[in-house]
N, C-alpha and C positions, 0 to 999 in steps of 0.2 A: 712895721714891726711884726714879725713873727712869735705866735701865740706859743709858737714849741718854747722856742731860747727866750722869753720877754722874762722868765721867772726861777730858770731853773739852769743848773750846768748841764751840758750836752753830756750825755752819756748817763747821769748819775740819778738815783732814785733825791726827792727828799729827802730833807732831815725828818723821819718820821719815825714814831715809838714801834712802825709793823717795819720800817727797812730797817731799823735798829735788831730788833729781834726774830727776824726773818729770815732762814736761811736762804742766801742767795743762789740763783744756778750762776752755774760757768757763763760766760759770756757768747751769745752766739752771732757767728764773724761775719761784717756786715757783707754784702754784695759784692758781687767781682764781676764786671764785666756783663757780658750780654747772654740771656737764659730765660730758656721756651719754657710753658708751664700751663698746663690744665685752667688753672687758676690759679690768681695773684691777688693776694688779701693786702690791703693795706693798713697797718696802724694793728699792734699788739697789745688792745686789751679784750675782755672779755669777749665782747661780738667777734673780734679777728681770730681769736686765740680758739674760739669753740669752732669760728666756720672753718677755722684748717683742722681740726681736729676731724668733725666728721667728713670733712671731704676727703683728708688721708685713711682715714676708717673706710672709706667707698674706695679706695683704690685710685683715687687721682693724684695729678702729680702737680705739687700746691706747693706754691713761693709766697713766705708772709714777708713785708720789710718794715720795718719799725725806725720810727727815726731816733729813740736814745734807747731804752731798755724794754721788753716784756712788762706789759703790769705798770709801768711807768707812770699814765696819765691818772684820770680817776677811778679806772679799774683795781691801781694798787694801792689807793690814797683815800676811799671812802667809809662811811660810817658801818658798812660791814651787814646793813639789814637786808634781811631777802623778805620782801614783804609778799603779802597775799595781793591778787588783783591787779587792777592796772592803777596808775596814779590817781584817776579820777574814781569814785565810788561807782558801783553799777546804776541806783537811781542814776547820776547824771547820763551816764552812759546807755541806758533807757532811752533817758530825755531826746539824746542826741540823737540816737541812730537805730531806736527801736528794740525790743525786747528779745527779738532773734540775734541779731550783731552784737548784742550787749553781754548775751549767753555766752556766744563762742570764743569773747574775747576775758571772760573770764575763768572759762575750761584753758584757754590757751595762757593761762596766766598759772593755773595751778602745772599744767605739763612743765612753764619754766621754773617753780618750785622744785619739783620732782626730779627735772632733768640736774638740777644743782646735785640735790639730793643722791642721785644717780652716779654724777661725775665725781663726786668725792669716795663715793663705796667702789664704784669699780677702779678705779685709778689711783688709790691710797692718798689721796690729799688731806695733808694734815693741817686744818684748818681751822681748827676749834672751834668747831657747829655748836650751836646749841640752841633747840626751839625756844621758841617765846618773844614775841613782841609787846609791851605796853603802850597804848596811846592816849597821855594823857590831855586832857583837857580843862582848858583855864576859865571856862563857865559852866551854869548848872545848863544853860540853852545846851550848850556844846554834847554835854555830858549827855542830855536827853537825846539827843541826834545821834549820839555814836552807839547809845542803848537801842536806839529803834535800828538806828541800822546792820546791829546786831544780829534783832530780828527777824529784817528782813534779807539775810544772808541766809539764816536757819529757815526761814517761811519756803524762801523763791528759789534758794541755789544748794538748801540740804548740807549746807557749811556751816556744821555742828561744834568749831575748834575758839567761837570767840566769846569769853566769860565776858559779862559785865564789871562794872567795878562801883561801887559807891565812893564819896568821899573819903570813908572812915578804912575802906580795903585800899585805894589808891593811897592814901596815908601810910598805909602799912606796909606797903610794898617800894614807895618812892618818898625819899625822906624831902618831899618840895612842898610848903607848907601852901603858895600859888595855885596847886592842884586840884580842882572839886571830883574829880573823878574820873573814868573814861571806860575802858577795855580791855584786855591784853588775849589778844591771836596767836593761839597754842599752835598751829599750823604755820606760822611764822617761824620767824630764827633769825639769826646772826653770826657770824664769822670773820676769821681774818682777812680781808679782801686781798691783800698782798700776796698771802700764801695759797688763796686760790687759783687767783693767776698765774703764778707760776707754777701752781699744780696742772692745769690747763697746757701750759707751755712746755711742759717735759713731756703731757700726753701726747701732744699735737708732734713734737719731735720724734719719742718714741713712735707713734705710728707714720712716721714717715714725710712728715710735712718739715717744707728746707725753713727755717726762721733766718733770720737776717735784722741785726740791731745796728743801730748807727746808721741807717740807713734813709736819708731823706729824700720822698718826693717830693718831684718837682712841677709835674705835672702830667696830665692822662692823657694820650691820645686816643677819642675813642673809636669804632669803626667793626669790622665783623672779627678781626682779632686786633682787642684794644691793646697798644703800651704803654706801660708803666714808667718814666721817666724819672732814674734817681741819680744824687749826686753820685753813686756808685756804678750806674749801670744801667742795662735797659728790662724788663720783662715784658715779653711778647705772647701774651694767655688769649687763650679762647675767652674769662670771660675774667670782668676784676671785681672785687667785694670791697665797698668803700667801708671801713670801718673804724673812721677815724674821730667820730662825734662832735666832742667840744672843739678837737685840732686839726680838724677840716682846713679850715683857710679858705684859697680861694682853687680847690680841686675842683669842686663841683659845684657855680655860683647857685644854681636853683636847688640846691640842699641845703645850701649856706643861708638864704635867705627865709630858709622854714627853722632852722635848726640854729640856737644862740647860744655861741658860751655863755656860763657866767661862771663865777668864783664862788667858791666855798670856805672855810676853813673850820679846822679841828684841833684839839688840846687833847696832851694828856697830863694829868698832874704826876706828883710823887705816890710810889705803893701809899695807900691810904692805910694800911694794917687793918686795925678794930673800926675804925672810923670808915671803912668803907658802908657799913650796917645802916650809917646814917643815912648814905646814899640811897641804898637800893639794897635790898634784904632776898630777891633771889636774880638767879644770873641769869637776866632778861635782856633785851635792848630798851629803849623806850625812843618815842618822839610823841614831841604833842602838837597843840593845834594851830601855833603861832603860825601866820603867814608866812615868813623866813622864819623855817622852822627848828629848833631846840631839840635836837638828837643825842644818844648818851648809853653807855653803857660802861660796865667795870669788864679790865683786863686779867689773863688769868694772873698775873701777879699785884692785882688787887689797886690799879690804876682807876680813875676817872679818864674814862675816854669822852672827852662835848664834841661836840658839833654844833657853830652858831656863827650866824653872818655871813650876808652876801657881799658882792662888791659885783662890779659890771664894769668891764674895759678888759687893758691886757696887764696893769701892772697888781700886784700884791699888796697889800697897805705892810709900812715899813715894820711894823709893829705887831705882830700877828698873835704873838701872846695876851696883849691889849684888846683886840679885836673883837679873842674869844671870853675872855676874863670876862667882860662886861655881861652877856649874858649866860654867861654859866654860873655868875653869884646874880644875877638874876631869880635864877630856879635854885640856889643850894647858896643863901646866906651865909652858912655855919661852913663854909671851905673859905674867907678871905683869907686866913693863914696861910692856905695849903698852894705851896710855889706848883708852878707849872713848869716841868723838865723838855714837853715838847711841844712844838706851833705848827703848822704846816698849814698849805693852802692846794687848792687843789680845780680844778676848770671841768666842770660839766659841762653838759648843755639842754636847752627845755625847747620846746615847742609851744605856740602860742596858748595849742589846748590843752598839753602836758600830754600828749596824747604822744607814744612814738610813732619817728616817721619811716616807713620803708619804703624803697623805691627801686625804679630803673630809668635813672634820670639822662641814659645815656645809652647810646647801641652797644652789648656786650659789658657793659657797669651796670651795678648792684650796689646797695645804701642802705645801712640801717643807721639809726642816732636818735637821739633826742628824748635819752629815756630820762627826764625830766627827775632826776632824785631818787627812780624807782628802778635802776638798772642793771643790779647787781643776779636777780632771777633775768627779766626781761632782755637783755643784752646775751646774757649766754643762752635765750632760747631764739634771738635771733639770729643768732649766728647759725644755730642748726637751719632754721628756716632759709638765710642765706647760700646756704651749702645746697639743700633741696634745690631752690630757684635757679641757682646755678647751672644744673644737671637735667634741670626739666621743672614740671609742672610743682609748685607745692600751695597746696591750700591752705596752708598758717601762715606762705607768704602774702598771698592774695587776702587773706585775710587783715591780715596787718596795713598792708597799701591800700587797701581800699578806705581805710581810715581819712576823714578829713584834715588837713595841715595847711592853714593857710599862712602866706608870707609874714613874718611881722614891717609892721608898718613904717616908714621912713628911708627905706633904702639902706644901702651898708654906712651912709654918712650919720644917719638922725634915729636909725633905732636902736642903740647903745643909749643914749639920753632920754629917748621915748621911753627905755623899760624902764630907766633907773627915777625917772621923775613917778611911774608907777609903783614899784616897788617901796619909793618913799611913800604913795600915799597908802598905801595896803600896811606899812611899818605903820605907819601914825595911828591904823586903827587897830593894831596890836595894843598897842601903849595905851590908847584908850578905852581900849577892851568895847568896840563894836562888834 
């Protein structure tokens, strides 16, 4: 079974409240035939969509092919947060790989802030930014942890942007009665994820990059000019940019074996009117600290956007409004009234260490993936990194590859049940509040 079609009609976005309200582009016509190319991106989201972006910007001549729409997979389908950092805190990141590596991977985490920041001012993307993250937290441990590491944000890396929060302020701000307290990252933000991708995808066009939708590959051949094998046709590039993350398959086994889908899904209710105050009292995003974790923000026309639940395989549980309902009256009791108008699901992918993974897993192939939840800054700053790599030397690439990623365990038969027998037991100590 193919992870593209297992969940979705070929061609068509989601039933989702951002394709609902989204203005769409024109359609752009899938592949014809056989066509030379500087470079050949595969997969149109964010990583694909930025690395053609600056390589048309550099003057090369860059074919993307997408197999249903631009923004399609979870770069049009996500909870919309551009968080600070990499997914793991810098302590672990310390831990891991020493105080120098840990530095430059969180300079390189603020540049993909910036660059977001960047792409929507120079490019007119309308995509309703707006700073502020909350991250709340369901113990007083938690709370003390996210205070210290507050601190030690301001102490060690001079990142002056994250308030603390007590119980009685997270009260005030998140109507979740569950909540003891947490943070909220003014240097954070949130946006349409939909409509930045496709703001991405009119840049990458306007400056001159061919896009191509409907377009499925089939396989890479790689060598000193690799090609690109679609049902439509051939691309014969100098060098190709795998940026296909969760819908990889089996293009590149030794990426595939670092880098896992899994499934997500998200709601959004009816306009909440006055009732959204209950909610959330300024227009923030929030996530907190649950293992599978509890994402959420209001829409501008005054929706409850959740985020909750995983799944792990290729199909969607039937029931996707069921899915999210359960933990979103979890956190917000006082909404069982309130019907939910949209459901949707959506296929990341993580890494064992959450860490992402870039690579050159192949003579003239190039890979980034597995931005683990955190990919909405990080993916469109690898894409520029993939662009550099491309063309020559880049140090944010080398940077990022030199990161550790090891396989996950079981082979392509037994680590689909290996995660999800984990993941149950990481749920369970949610629930029991370990």
């Amino acid at each position: 079974m193919n992870l593209l079609f297992a969940n979705d009609a070929r061609g068509a976005y989601p039933a989702s409240w951002y394709a609902e309200t989204t203005p769409p582009l024109p359609p752009f016509a899938p592949l014809a035939g056989d066509r030379r190319a500087d470079v050949c991106v595969v997969g149109g989201g964010y990583t694909g969509l930025s690395a053609a972006l600056h390589l048309a910007q550099a003057g090369a001549d860059v074919v993307l092919v997408e197999a249903h729409r631009v923004g399609f997979g979870a770069s049009g389908r996500n909870g919309g947060q551009v968080g600070s950092g990499q997914r793991l805190h810098q302590d672990a990141l310390e831990r891991m790989l020493g105080d120098g590596p840990a530095a430059r991977l969180w300079h390189l985490a603020e540049d993909a802030k910036a660059l977001v920041a960047d792409l929507i001012a120079a490019h007119g993307i309308g995509c309703d930014y707006r700073p502020g993250i909350a991250y709340a937290e369901w113990s007083d441990r938690g709370v003390a942890e996210a205070h210290g590491y507050a601190e030690k944000l301001l102490r060690d890396y001079e990142y002056d942007l994250v308030e603390p929060l007590t119980r009685d302020e997270m009260q005030a701000l998140v109507g979740a009665p569950g909540y003891r307290g947490g943070v909220v990252d003014w240097g954070a933000g949130h946006l349409n994820p939909l409509a930045f991708a496709l703001g991405l995808a009119r840049a990458a066009a306007t400056a001159g990059a061919s896009l191509h939708e409907g377009t499925l590959v089939e396989r890479i051949e790689p060598g000193a000019r690799p090609v690109v094998v679609t049902d439509r046709g051939r691309v014969t590039a100098d060098k190709v940019i795998l940026a296909a993350n969760g819908y990889l398959g089996r293009l590149a086994p030794q990426v595939a074996a670092r880098v896992m889908p899994i499934n997500n899904f998200i709601a959004a209710t009816e306009p909440l009117g006055e009732r959204a105050a209950s909610v959330l009292t300024r227009d923030i995003a929030v996530a907190d600290s649950r293992f599978v974790v509890n994402y959420f923000r209001l829409t501008p026309d005054r929706r409850l956007l959740f985020g909750g639940g995983e799944s792990y395989g290729y199909r969607f549980p039937s029931d996707l409004r069921a899915k999210v309902r359960k933990p979103m009256l979890e956190v917000f009791p006082q909404l069982a009234d309130v019907p939910l108008t949209h459901a949707w699901g959506g296929t990341l992918a993580i890494t064992r260490n959450r860490l992402p993974h870039l690579s050159n897993p192949a003579p003239g192939v190039l890979s980034a993936g597995g931005y683990s939840g955190h990919g909405v800054a990080l993916a469109t700053l690898a894409g520029r990194l993939l662009a550099e790599a491309s063309r020559g030397p880049s140090a944010g690439f080398e940077a990022m590859a030199a990161l550790p990623c090891p396989p996950f365990p079981g082979g392509p038969a037994l680590r689909t049940p290996i995660l999800a027998l984990a993941m149950a037991w990481f749920a369970l100590r949610d629930r029991l509040g370990v």
